[in-house]
C-alpha positions in Angstrom: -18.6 -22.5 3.7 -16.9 -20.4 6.8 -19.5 -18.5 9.1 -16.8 -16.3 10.0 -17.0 -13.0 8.1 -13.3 -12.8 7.9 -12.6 -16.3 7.0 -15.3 -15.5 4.5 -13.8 -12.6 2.7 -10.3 -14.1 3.0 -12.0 -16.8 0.5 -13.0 -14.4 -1.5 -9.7 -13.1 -1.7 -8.0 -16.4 -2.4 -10.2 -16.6 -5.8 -9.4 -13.4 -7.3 -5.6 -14.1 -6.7 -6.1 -17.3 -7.9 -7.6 -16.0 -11.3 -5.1 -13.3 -11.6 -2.1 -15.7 -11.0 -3.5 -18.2 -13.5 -4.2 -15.8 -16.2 -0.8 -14.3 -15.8 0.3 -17.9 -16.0 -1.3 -18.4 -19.1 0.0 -15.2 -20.5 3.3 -16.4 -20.5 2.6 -19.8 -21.5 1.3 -17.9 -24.8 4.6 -16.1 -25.2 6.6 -19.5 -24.9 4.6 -20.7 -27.3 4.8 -18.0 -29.8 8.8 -18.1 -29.4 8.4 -21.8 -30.4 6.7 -21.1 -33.2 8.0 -18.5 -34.6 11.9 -20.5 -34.6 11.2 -22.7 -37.9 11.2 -19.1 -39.3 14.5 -17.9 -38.7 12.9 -14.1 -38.7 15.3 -12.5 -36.7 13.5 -9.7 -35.7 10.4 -11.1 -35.0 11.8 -14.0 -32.3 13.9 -11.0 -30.7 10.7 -8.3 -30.3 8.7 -11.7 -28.9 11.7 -12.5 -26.7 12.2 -9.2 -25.6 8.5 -9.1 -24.7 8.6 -12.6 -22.7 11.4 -11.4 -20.7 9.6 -8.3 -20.0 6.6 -10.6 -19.2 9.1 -13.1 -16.5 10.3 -10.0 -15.1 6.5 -8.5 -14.1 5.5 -11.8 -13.0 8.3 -11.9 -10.2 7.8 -8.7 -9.3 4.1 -9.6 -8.6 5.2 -12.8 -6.6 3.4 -14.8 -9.6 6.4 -17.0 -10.3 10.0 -17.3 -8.2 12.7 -14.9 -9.1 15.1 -17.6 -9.2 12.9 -19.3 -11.9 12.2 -16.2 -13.8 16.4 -16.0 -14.3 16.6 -19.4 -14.7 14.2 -19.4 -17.8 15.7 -16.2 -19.3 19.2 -18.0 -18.8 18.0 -20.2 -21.2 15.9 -18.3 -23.3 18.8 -16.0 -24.0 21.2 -18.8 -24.7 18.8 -20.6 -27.2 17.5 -17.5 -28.9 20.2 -14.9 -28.5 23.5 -17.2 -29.5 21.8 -19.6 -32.1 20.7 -16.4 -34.3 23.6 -14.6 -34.4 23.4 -10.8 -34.9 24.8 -9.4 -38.1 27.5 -6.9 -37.1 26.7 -2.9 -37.0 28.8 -1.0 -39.0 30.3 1.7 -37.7 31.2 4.8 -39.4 34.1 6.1 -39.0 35.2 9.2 -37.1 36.0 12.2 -39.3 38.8 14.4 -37.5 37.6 17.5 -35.5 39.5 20.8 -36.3 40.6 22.9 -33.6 39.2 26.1 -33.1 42.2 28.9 -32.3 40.6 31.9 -30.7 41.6 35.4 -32.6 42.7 38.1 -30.2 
């Protein structure tokens, strides 16, 4: 143990970032797994609302200086490209436009 009060509290410090960071770790370890599991399914919305929320998850983490930026894009480069292209989207339909009538003004 230090006997310097600074070097003392600085240790102190280290632990509770060092719980934070691996709880946040393991936070998104959870997501990555429920996006694994939930792929057998083929539930459309369910992978997108998880992957949505993971992404959201990657982005918070860099912000905090958890994980890299560069990593965070790396693994929503890939999440997007696994997820987002191998469920396709069904189209929207669009309605169409009905024509707007001009208004003349009566003088």
């Amino acid at each position: 143990m230090a006997n310097i009060k600074s070097s003392q509290k600085s240790i102190r410090q280290t632990a509770k970032l060092t719980a934070k960071n691996k709880a946040e770790r393991g936070r998104l370890k959870t997501f990555s797994k429920k996006l694994r599991a939930l792929e057998p399914t083929n539930d459309k919305g369910a992978i997108k609302l998880v992957a949505m929320e993971y992404m959201s998850a990657l982005d918070k983490a860099a912000k905090r200086n958890v994980i890299h930026t560069n990593k965070v894009n790396r693994l929503k480069s890939r999440l997007a490209k696994h997820i987002f292209i191998s469920i396709p989207e069904e189209q929207p339909v669009i309605p169409e436009e009905k024509p707007v009538e001009q208004v003349t003004s009566a003088e």
